[in-house]
C-alpha positions, 0 to 999 in steps of 0.5 A: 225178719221182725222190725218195730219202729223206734229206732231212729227216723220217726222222731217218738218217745220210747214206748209211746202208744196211741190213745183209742178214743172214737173218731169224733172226738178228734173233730171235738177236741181240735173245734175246742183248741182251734174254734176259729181256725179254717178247717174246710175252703171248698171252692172259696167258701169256709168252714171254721172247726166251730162251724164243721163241729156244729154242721156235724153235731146237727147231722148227728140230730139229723140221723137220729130222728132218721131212726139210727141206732148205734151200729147201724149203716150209713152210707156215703155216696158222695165226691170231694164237697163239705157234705162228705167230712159233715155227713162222716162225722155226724154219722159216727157221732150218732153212732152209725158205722159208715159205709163208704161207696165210691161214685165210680161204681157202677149200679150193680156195684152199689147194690152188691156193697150195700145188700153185703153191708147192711146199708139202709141210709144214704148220703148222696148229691142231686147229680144226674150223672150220679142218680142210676145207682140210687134209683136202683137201690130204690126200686129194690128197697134196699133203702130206707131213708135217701139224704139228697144233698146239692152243690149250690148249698155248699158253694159260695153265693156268687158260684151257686147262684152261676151253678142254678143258672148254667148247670141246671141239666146237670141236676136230676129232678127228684122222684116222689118218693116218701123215703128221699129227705133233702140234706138241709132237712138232715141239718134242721132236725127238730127235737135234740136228743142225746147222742149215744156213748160211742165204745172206740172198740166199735166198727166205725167204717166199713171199707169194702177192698178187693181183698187178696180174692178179688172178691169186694170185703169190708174191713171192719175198721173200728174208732180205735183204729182210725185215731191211732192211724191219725195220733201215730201220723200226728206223732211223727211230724215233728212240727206237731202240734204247733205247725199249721198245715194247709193241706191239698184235698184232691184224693176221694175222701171215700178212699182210706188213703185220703180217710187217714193222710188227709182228713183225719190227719188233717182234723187232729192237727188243726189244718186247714184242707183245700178241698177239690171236687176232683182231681185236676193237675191244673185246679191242684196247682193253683190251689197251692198258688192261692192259699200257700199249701204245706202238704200234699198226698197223691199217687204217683201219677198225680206228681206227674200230671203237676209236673206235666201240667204247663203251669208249674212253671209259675207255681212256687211250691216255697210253702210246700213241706212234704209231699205224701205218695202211696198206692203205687210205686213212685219210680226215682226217676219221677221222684227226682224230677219233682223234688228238683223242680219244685224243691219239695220232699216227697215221702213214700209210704206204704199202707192197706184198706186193712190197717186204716191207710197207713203201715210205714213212711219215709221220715220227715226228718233224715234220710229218705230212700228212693223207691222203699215204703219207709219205716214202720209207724210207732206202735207197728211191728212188721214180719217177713215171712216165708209165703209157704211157711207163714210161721217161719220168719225170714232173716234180713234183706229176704224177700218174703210175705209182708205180714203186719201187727198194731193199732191201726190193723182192721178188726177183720173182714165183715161177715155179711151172714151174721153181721160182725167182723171175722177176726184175725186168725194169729193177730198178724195182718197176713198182706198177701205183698212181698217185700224185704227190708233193708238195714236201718229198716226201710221197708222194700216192697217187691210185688203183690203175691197174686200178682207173681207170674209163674213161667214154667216154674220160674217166678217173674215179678212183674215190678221188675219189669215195669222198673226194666222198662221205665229205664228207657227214656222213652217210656213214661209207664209201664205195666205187666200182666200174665197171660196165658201160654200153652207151653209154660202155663203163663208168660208176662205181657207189657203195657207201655205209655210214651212220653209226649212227643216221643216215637218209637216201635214196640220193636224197639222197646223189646229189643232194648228191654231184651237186654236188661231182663233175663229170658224167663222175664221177657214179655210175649209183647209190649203194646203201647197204649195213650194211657193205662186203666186207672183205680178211683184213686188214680193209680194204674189198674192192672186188674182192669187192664188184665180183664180188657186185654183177656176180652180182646184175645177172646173176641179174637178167637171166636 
């Protein structure tokens, strides 16, 4: 089945398509509109969109007299502080592209990330915990140029001077080293230059993403593509582009997620983003207490830690609007819980590193389906396709490979060997998810392909028996993963976290699921967990909790 979106739920025009402009005039265009209005409030210091451009434009200066060229790499290896969105935009002003790292990343990760990309500049803050990926990149010479930036900088003047006096260990002293320039530097430049004509068709960032292989790729993402993401989540708020949103920033803005839902989303409208180094239930909760937030993004266990969290009792969630959810499944259990406690309306979506963060959303306006990815962005087709037969489409309510064509959908993956993307083969986004969509063209995912398990030929989805599992009040999450079996190649295995105060057996958890699933389904085992392994986003992992568990049964073995 193909669908394209215009049909009623996202309220656009007819035939309405996004304009391909580069990233930075979204900054430039709302700076121009809304000059005075607060675009950054970090930890009580504010940034107006005058100001933002003007610390961005002097980064562009800044990279230019560090000999960027358009095209070249430049990295960011930063949390949540204002040095992320100034560094972003004036990089791309001076027309790098930006390589996104993420500070989870072990040494080796880095390295490998930036030998594949290219990256010879860096953006990165003095923090001790922070410095080993960097020095590494040092030692090999990977690096010609190390922005060092530092939070006292960006903090308000109360709260940095209580920063150099009570975290001092916390910040690694600098080497010697003729190639590290500090951030403030990076904003003096000296001689003005002018900046280069950006093309929108250009690599604006590289995102690097397991792919479909597991191998880390970088999907090149040009300017073209990250605006019409940001112009086709503007097109569907209804309250755009009078509303002024007021916008939770708790999701790593080195993630495409927060790249599209939260930054450049937030940039093109005019809001004002409430910027968390990291994610706390507790900080998200009086964030939206202090400076009456209207919309948040989360993954489905960033809900649950608020509606956990003791202090949402006190928490008025009456300026709250929408709450944006991705990167996993949230179940309705949860959902209904959120929505009845907080009268707030959350809105599923769906999206990939590869298509610049977003494919489909529930509407902002009518009906919302509970445990589906919405409907399409306008300007985005999707097919459903037989896995083995990519050429044939599927008809209404199969389930097939999900398979997706538009504006927002990468360039192709970067081919470190020659320096340029590869593209698509046919045009067509092959997602390697499965999923169906439903009438009224709601999309349905049901798993990633790679995540099947084949059971002596039967497949087992382990979605569904994650959702056979949280049926039982006793489970708060659950996750599944193969495991190898000598007689049926391989079976599934559960992971479960209980909710508070809850005990139970594995026993009888299996007893209770052994009733709602079919016997090709049933687990080997359910082990219970305190908790799950997690993405940088926060979503659980199973590709780490497949490796740990894989450790465990060979270590005992040996």
């Amino acid at each position: 089945m193909k669908f394209e979106a215009g049909k009623p739920g996202h309220p656009v025009a007819p035939g309405w398509r996004p304009e391909a402009i580069p990233v930075p005039q979204l900054l430039v265009r709302s700076a121009g509109r809304f000059g005075d209005r607060i675009a950054l409030d970090f930890m009580g210091r504010t940034w107006t969109y005058e100001a933002l451009l003007r610390e961005a434009m002097a980064a562009a200066q800044g990279f230019l007299d560090l000999g960027v060229t358009p095209g070249n790499r430049v990295g960011l290896f930063l949390p949540n502080t204002p040095h992320y969105p100034i560094a972003y935009y004036g990089a791309l002003l001076a027309g790098a592209t930006v390589v996104n790292f993420s500070p989870l990343y072990s040494p080796e990760e880095v390295a490998f990330q930036a030998r594949d990309s290219g990256t010879e500049i860096m953006v990165c803050l003095d923090l001790a915990k922070l410095w080993p990926p960097m020095q590494r990149l040092l030692d090999e010479g990977l690096l010609n140029h190390l922005v060092v930036g530092n939070l006292p900088e960006v903090l308000p003047a109360a709260k940095a001077l209580g920063f150099r006096l009570l975290k001092r260990k916390e910040r690694q002293r600098l080497p010697g080293d003729g190639r590290i320039s500090a951030w403030s530097t990076l904003l003096w430049p000296g001689e003005q230059r002018p900046l280069p004509a950006v093309d929108p068709s250009a690599i604006a960032l590289l995102q690097y993403t397991g792919g479909t292989t597991g191998v880390p790729k970088g999907a090149a993402l040009t300017h073209a593509n990250l605006t019409a993401n940001a112009e086709q989540l503007a097109a569907i708020d209804p309250g755009h582009p009078k509303r002024e949103g007021r916008v939770l920033g708790a999701l790593p803005l080195f993630h495409i997620f927060a790249n599209s839902c939260i930054l450049n989303r937030s940039i093109i409208s005019g809001g004002t983003i409430t910027l968390l180094a990291r994610f706390e239930a507790g900080e998200a909760l009086a964030a939206i207490r202090r400076n009456r937030l209207t919309d948040l993004a989360g993954v489905p266990a960033m809900y649950q830690a608020m509606i956990d969290h003791p202090d949402v009792a006190k928490t008025s969630f009456a300026s709250v609007q929408q709450c944006f959810s991705g990167g996993a499944a949230m179940t309705s259990a949860l959902k209904d819980r959120f929505e009845t406690a907080t009268g707030a309306r959350v809105l599923e979506g769906y999206g990939l590193t590869e298509t610049s963060g977003v494919v489909s959303v529930n509407p902002y306006v009518g009906e919302t389906r509970a445990g589906t990815a919405g409907i399409p962005l306008p300007g985005t087709e999707i097919r459903i396709a037989d896995p083995d037969a990519p050429d044939r489409v599927l008809g209404a309510e199969e389930t097939g490979e999900i398979l997706i064509r538009g504006p927002q959908v990468m360039t192709g993956y970067w081919r470190a060997a020659e320096g340029r993307p590869e593209p698509l083969a046919d045009g067509w986004l092959h997602t390697g998810d499965l999923g169906f969509v439903e009438p009224g063209g709601y999309l349905r995912l049901v798993d990633r392909s790679k995540d099947m398990i084949n059971v002596g030929g039967f497949k087992v989805f382990p979605s569904q028996v994650e959702a056979a599992l949280l049926k039982d009040a006793a489970i708060k999450e659950a996750l599944v993963i193969a495991v190898p079996d000598d007689r049926v190649g391989e079976r599934p295995k559960a992971f479960a976290v209980l909710h508070d105060g809850v005990e139970t057996s594995a026993e009888t958890l299996m007893k209770a699921l052994c009733q709602r699933v079919g016997k090709h389904e049933r687990p080997v085992a359910i082990e219970i967990l305190d908790d799950l392994p997690r993405t940088m986003i926060g979503k659980p992992d199973r590709k780490a909790l497949t490796k740990l568990d894989a450790e465990r049964r060979a270590a005992a073995t040996s």
